[in-house]
C-alpha positions as protocol buffer text, in pm:
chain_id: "A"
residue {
  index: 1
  type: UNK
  ca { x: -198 y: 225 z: -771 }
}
residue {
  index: 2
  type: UNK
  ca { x: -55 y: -103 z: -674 }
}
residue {
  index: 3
  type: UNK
  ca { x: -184 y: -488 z: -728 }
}
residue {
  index: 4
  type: UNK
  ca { x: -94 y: -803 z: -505 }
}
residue {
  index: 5
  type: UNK
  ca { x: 98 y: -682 z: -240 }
}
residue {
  index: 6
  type: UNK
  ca { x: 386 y: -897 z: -247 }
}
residue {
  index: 7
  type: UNK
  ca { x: 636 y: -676 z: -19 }
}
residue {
  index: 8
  type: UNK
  ca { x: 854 y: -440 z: -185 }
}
residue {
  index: 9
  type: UNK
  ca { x: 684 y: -475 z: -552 }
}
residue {
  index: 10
  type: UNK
  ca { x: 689 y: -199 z: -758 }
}
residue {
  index: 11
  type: UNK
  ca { x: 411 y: 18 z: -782 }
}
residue {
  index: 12
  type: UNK
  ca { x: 256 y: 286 z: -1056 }
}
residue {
  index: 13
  type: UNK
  ca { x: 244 y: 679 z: -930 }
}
residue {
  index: 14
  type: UNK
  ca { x: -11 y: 850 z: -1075 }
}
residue {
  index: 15
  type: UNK
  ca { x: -34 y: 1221 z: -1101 }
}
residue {
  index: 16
  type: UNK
  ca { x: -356 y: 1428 z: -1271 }
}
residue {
  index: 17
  type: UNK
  ca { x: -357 y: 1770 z: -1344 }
}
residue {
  index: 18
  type: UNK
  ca { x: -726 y: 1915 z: -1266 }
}
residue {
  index: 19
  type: UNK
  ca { x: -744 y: 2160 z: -1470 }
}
residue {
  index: 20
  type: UNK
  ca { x: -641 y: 1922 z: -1836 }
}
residue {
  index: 21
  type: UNK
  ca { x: -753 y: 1645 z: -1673 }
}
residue {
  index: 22
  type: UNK
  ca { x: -383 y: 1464 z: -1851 }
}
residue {
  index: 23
  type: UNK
  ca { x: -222 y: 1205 z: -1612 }
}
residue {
  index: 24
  type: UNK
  ca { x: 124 y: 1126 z: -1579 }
}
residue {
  index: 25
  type: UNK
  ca { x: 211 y: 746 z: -1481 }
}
residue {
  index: 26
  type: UNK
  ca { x: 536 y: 596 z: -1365 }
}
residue {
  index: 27
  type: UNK
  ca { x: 663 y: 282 z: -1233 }
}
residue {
  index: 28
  type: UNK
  ca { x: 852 y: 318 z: -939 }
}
residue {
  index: 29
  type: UNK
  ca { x: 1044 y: 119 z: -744 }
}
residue {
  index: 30
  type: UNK
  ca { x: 783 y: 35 z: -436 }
}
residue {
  index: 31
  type: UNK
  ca { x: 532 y: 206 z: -228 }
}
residue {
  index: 32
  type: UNK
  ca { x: 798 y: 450 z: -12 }
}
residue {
  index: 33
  type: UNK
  ca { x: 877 y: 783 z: 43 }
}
residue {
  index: 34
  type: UNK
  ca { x: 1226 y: 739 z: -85 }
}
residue {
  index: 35
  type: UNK
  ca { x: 1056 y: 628 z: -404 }
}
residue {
  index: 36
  type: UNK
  ca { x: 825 y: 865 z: -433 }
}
residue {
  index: 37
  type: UNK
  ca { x: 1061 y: 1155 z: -343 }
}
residue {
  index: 38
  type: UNK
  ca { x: 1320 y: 1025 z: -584 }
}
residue {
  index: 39
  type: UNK
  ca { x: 1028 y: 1042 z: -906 }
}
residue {
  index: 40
  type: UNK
  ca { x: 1005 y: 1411 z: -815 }
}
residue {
  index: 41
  type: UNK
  ca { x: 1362 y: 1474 z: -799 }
}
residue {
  index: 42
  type: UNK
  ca { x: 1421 y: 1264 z: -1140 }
}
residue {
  index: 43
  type: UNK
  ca { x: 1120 y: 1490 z: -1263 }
}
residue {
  index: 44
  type: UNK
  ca { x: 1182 y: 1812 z: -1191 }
}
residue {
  index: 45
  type: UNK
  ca { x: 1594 y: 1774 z: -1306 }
}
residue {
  index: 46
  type: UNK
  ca { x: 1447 y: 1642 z: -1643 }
}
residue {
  index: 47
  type: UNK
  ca { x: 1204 y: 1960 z: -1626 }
}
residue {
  index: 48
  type: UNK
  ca { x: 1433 y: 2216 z: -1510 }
}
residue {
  index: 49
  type: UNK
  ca { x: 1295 y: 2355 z: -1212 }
}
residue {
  index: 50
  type: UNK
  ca { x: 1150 y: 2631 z: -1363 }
}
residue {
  index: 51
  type: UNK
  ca { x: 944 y: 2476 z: -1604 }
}
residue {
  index: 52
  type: UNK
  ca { x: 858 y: 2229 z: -1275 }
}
residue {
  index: 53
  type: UNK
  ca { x: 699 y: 2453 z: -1069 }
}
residue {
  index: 54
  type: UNK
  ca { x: 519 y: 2637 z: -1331 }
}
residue {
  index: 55
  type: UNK
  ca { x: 311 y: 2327 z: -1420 }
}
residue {
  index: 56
  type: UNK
  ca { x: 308 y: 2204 z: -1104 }
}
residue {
  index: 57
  type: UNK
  ca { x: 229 y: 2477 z: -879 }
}
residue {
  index: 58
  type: UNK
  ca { x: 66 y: 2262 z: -587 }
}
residue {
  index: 59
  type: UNK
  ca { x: 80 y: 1903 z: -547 }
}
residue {
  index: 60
  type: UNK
  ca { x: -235 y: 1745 z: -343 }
}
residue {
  index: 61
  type: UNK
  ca { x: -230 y: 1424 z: -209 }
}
residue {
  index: 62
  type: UNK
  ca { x: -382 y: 1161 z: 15 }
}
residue {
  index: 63
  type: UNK
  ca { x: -212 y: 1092 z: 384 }
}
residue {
  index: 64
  type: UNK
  ca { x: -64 y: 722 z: 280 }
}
residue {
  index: 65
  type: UNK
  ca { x: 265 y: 776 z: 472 }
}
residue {
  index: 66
  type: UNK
  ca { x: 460 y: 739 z: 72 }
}
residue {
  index: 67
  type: UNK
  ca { x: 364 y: 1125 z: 72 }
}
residue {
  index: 68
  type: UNK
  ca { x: 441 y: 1217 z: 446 }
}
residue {
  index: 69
  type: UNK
  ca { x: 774 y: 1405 z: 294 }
}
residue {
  index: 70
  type: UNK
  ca { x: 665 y: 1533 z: 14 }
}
residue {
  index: 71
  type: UNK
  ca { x: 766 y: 1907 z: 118 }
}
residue {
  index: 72
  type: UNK
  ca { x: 1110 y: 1808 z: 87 }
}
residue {
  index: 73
  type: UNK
  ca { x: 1056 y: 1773 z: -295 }
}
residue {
  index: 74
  type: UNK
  ca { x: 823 y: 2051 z: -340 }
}
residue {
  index: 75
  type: UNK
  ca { x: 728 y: 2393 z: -202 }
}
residue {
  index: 76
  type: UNK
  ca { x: 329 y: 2356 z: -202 }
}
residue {
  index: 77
  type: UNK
  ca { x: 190 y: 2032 z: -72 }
}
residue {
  index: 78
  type: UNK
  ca { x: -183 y: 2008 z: 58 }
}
residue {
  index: 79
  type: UNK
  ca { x: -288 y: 1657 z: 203 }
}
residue {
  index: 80
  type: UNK
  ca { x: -694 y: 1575 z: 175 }
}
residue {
  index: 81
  type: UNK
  ca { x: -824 y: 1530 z: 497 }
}
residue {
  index: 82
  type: UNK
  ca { x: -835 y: 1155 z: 601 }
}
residue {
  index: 83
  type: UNK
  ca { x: -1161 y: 984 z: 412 }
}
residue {
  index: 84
  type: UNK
  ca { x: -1239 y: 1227 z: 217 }
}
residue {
  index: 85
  type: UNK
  ca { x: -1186 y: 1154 z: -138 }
}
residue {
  index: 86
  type: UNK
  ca { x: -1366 y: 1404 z: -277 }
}
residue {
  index: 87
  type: UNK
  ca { x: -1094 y: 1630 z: -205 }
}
residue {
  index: 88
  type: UNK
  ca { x: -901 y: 1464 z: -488 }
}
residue {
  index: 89
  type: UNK
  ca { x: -1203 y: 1390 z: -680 }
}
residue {
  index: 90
  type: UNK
  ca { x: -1003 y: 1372 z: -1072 }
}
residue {
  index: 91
  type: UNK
  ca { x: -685 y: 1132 z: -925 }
}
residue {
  index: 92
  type: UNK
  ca { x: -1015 y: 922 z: -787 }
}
residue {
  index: 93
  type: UNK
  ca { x: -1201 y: 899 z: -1123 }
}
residue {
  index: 94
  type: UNK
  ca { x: -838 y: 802 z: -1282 }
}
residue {
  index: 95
  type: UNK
  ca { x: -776 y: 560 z: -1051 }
}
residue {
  index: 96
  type: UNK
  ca { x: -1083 y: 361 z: -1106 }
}
């Protein structure tokens, strides 16, 4: 989620689990894949990986080129096919 675009501005990363519908939000530090890597790495060492990839068994996201790497932070990524938000249908209703 990010407001006025004013170059590298931080932005909030928003992650919903579908099946308790909870969401985790963050602030981080601007709409990259450094930055979005980095909350992943920073999550799953405060986790413990084990606990990590229990609760987060897949991660799916949508093709903005913040996520293009996201394999190198977890084992199962699937990317929704380009317009079609239905494929993430509970991150959409969050984000609204």
């Amino acid at each position: 989620v990010q407001g006025q675009k004013n170059g590298n501005d931080s932005v909030v990363l928003v992650m919903t689990d579908r099946l308790s519908r909870v969401n985790i939000t963050s602030k981080i530090a601007g709409k990259t894949t450094h930055a979005v890597n980095q909350f992943f790495t920073n999550l799953r060492q405060k986790m413990g990986t084990d606990a990590y990839y229990r609760i987060f068994k897949t991660i799916t996201s949508d093709n903005d080129s913040e996520f293009s790497e996201l394999t190198q932070v977890h084992d199962h990524v699937f990317y929704a096919d380009p317009y079609s938000p239905w494929e993430r249908g509970s991150n959409e209703i969050n984000n609204r």
